[in-house]
C-alpha positions in Angstrom: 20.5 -6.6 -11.2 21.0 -10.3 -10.4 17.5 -12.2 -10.0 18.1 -14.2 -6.6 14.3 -14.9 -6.2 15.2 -18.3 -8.1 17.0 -20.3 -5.2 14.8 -22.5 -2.7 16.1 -21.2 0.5 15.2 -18.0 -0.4 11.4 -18.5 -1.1 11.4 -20.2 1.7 12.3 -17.7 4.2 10.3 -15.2 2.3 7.4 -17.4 2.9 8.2 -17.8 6.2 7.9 -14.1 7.2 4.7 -13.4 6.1 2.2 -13.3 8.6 -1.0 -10.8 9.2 0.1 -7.3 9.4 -0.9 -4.6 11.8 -2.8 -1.7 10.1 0.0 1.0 10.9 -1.5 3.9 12.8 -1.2 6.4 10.1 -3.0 4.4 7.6 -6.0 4.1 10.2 -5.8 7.8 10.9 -6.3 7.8 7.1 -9.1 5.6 7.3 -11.1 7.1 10.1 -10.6 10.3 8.1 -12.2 9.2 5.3 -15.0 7.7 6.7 -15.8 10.7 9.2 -15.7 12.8 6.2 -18.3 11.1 4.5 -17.1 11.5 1.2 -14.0 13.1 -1.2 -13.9 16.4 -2.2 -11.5 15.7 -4.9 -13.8 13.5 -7.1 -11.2 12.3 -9.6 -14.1 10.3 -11.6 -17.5 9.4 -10.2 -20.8 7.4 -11.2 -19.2 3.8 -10.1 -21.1 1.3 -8.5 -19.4 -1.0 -5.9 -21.9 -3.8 -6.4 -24.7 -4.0 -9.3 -27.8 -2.2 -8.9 -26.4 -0.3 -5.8 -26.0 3.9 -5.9 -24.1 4.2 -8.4 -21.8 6.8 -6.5 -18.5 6.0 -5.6 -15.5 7.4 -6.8 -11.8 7.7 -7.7 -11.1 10.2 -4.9 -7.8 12.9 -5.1 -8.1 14.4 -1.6 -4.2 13.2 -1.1 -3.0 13.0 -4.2 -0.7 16.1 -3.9 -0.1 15.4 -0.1 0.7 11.8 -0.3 0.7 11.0 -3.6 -2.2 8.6 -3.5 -5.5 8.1 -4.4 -8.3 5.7 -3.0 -11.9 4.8 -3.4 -14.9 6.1 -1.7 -18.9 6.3 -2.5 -20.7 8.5 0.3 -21.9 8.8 3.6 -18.5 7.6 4.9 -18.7 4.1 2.7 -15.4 3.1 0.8 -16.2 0.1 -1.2 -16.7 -3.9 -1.3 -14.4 -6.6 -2.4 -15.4 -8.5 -5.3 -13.1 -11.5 -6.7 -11.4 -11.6 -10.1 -10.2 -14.4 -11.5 -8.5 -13.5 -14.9 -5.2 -14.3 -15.8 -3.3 -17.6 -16.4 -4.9 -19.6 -13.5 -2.8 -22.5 -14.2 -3.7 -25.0 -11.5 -5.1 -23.7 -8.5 -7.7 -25.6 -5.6 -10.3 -24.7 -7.8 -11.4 -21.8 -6.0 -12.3 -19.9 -9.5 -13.7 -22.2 -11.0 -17.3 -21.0 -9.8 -16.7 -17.8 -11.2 -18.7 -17.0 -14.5 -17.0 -13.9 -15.5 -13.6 -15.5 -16.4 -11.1 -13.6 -18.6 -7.8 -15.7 -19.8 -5.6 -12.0 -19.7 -5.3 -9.3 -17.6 -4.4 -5.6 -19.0 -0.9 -6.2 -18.0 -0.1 -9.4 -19.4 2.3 -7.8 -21.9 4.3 -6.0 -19.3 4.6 -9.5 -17.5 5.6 -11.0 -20.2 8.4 -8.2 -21.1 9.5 -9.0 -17.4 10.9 -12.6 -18.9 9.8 -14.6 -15.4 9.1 -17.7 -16.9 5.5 -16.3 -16.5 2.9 -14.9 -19.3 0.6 -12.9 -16.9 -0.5 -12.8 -13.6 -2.3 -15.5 -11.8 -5.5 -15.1 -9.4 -4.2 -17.4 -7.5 -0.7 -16.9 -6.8 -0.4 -12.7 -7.5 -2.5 -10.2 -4.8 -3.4 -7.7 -7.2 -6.2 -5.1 -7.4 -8.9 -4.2 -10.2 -8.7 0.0 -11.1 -9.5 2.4 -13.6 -12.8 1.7 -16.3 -12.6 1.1 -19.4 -15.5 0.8 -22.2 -17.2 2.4 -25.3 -21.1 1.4 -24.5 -23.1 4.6 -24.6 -22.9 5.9 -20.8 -20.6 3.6 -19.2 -17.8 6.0 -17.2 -14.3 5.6 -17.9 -11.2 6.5 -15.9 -7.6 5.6 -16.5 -5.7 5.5 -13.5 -2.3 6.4 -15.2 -3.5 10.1 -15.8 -2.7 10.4 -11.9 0.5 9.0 -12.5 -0.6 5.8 -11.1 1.7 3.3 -13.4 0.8 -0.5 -14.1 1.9 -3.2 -11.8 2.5 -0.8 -9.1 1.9 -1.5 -5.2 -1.3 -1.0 -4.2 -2.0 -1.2 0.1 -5.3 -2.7 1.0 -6.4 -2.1 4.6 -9.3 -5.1 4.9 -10.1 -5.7 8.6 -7.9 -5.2 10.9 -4.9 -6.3 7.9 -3.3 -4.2 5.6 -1.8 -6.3 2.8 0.3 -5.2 -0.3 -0.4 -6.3 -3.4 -0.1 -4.9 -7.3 -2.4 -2.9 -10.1 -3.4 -6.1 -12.2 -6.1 -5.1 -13.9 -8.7 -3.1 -15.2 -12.8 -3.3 -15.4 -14.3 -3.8 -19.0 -17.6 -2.7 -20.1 -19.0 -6.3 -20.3 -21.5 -4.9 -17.5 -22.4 -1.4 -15.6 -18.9 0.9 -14.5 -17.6 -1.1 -11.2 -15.2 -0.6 -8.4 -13.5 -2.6 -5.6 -12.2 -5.7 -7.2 -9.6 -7.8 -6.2 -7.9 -10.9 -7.4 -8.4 -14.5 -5.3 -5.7 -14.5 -3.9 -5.4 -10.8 -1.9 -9.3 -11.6 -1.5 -8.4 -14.9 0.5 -5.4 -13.2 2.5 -8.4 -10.5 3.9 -11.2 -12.9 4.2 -10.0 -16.8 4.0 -11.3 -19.3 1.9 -14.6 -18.8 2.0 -14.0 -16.0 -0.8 -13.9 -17.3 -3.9 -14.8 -17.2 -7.2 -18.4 -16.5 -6.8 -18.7 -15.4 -3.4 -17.1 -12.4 -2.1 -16.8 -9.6 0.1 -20.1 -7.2 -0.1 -19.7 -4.5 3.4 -18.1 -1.4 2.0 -15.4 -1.3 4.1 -12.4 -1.9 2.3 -9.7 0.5 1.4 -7.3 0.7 -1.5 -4.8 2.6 -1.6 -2.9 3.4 -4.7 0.1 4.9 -5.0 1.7 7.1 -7.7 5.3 7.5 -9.2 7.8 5.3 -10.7 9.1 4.6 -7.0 5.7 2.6 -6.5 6.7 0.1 -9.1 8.6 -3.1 -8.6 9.9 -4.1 -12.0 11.1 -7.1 -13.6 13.9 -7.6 -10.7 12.1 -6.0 -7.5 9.5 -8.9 -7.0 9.0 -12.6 -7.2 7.1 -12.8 -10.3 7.3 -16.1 -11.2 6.3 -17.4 -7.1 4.8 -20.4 -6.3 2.2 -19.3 -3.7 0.5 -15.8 -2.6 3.0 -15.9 0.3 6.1 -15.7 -1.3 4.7 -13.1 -4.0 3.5 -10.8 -0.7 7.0 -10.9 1.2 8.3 -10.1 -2.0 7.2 -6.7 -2.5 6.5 -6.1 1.8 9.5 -3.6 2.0 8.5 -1.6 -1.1 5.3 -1.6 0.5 6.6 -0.3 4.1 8.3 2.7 2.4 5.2 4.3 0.2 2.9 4.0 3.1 5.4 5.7 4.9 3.9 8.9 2.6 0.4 8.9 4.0 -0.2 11.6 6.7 3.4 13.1 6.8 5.3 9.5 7.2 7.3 10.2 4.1 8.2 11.8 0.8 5.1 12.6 -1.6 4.6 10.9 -4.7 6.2 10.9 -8.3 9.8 10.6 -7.3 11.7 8.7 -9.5 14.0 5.5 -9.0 17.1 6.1 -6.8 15.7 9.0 -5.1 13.9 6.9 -2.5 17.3 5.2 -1.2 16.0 4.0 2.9 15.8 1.1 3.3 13.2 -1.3 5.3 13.2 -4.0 6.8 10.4 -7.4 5.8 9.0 -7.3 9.0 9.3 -3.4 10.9 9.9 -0.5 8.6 13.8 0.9 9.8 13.8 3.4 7.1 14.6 7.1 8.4 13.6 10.3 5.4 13.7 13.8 6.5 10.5 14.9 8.0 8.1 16.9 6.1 7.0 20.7 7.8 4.3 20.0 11.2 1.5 21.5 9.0 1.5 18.2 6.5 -1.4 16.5 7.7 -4.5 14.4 6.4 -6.8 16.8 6.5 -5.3 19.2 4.4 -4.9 18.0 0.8 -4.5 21.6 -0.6 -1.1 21.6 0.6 1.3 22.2 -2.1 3.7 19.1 -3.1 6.6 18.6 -1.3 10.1 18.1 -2.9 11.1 14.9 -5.1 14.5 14.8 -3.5 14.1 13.2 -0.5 16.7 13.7 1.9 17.7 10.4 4.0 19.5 10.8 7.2 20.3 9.0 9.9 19.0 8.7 13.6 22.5 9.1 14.5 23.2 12.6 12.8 20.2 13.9 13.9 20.4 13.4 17.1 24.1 14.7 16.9 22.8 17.8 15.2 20.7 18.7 18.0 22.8 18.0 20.4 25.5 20.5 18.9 23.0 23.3 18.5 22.1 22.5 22.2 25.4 22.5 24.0 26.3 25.5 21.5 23.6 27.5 23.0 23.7 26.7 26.7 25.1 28.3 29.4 28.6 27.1 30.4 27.5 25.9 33.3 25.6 23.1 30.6 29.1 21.1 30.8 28.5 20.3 34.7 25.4 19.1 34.6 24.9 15.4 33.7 23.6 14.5 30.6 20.0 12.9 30.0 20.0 9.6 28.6 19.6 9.3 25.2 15.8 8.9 23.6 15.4 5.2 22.6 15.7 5.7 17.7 12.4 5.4 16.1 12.5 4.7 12.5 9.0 4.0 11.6 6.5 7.0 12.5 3.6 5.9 14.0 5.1 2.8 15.6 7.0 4.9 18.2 7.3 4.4 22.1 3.6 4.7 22.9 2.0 4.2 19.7 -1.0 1.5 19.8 0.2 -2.0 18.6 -0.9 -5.7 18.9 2.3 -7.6 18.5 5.9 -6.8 18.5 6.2 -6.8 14.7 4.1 -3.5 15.3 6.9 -1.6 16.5 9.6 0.1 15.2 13.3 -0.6 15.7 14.2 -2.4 19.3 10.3 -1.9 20.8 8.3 -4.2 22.0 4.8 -4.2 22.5 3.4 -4.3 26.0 -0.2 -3.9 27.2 -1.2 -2.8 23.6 1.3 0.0 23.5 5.3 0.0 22.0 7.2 0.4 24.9 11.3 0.1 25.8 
């Protein structure tokens, strides 16, 4: 595939379209779900803490792993976990942001993948790459280990991160040592300054438990040497990079898409950088949040068009009607929607909440 990320006009529009993005409805359903549940049934790994000294019970949670094809963090009585800052990697130079941090690595667990990627790059910066801390690793005498990959969760692959009221995409990065007690919720500089500004930094973070990541397995979740701007300048051009990728897996959470574990190719819909357009075949009524014992739906998703659909239904229709049908004028077509949850009606804040043609009025996508 031809690298095009190199050429100036193109990192500059890339940069350009970034801007805050609305948490789509379906990933807040997700959200409130897990917090009014209070904690995961499917404990994947447990014994975490989110900061040191604290509970000591959050987990690696599977409740959607075989509905959705993800899997997220959680400790109890509806908390998910805090953001802490990492600030391993090649920093090169930044604004000295890090530079107050005292747990300082010079390589993330990935670096050799980056460097196979042959970017120009030798592993991910904290300043620069929005990537997320997962999976435990360590040989002390009671520290808990997980390895994310046994979930199918590959390196370097998008991970969604609803802070706030934002919901940013950025990439596994790295993994926690045993150089202290089993943690969770960790996040490079970079995605920590997109949720909370610049007063995050290298010693200072995010504590509330409130954040959610969201990781997302199968080969589709990964971007590869050609499907992102490895070698970018700034956090904004990485992020617009890997935005469309993005729009398409969260399209799996709560029905909006194909489970996980599908393979390159199979995922063929494409999106748009600022409103999802993709169209899949929609999974049975009964797939919803609540129900992660659901059996896994089929790898080959089917894409269609709004077109065809709409023509299908049509033909069953007229084929079924009375022949009287043919007099009766027809009822104006029902505006496409693309992108569930960012229908006509569907809650929004700004226009790039809404699928296709809608705008958003009064708070709601409308004609």
């Amino acid at each position: 595939m031809q690298n095009s990320w190199s050429t100036g006009a193109l990192l500059g529009l890339l940069a350009g379209l970034v801007v805050a993005r609305d948490v789509p409805s379906n990933v807040q359903s997700l959200f409130d779900a897990i917090k009014a549940k209070g904690s995961c049934t499917n404990q994947l790994a447990t014994g975490f803490f989110s900061q040191e000294k604290d509970s000591k019970d959050f987990s690696y949670c599977g409740d959607h792993i075989t509905d959705s094809g993800i899997i997220y963090l959680q400790g109890n009585g509806g908390s998910l976990v805090n953001m802490d800052i990492d600030c391993d990697g090649a920093l090169g130079k930044g604004d000295g942001s890090c530079d107050s941090s005292t747990d300082t690595q010079s390589q993330t667990t990935f670096q050799d993948e980056i460097r196979s990627y042959k970017k120009g790059i030798k592993d991910l910066n904290a300043y620069v790459h929005p990537y997320v801390v997962l999976g435990n690793e360590g040989k002390k005498k009671g520290y808990v280990n997980f390895d994310p990959q046994q979930y199918g969760i590959e390196p370097l692959s998008i991970v969604a991160v609803k802070c706030g009221d934002q919901l940013i995409y950025g990439v596994w990065g790295d993994t926690n040592g045993d150089d202290g007690p089993p943690m969770v919720g960790e996040a490079s500089l970079a995605l920590g300054q997109a949720c909370y500004g610049k007063e995050v930094n290298g010693n200072s973070a995010h504590d509330a438990n409130d954040v959610l990541y969201i990781a997302f397995s199968g080969k589709d979740a990964v971007p590869g040497a050609d499907g992102a701007n490895w070698d970018a300048k700034s956090y904004a051009e990485f992020e617009a990079s890997i935005q469309a990728q993005g729009d398409r897996l969260i399209q799996r959470i709560g029905g909006g898409g194909s489970s996980g574990g599908s393979q390159p190719g199979t995922n063929t819909v494409p999106t748009s950088t600022s409103k999802a357009t993709s169209v899949v075949q929609s999974p049975p009524a009964s797939t919803l949040i609540a129900s992660p014992s659901r059996a896994p739906t089929s790898h080959a998703t089917v894409s269609t068009s709004v077109s065809s659909v709409g023509s299908s239904s049509t033909s069953a229709a007229v084929a079924t009607a009375p022949s009287t049908a043919s007099s009766c004028p027809s009822n104006p077509p029902m505006p496409s929607c693309s992108w569930r949850g960012h229908c006509e009606g569907s809650k929004c804040k700004s226009d790039s909440g809404c699928s296709d043609d809608l705008v958003c009025k009064k708070g709601k996508c409308a004609i």
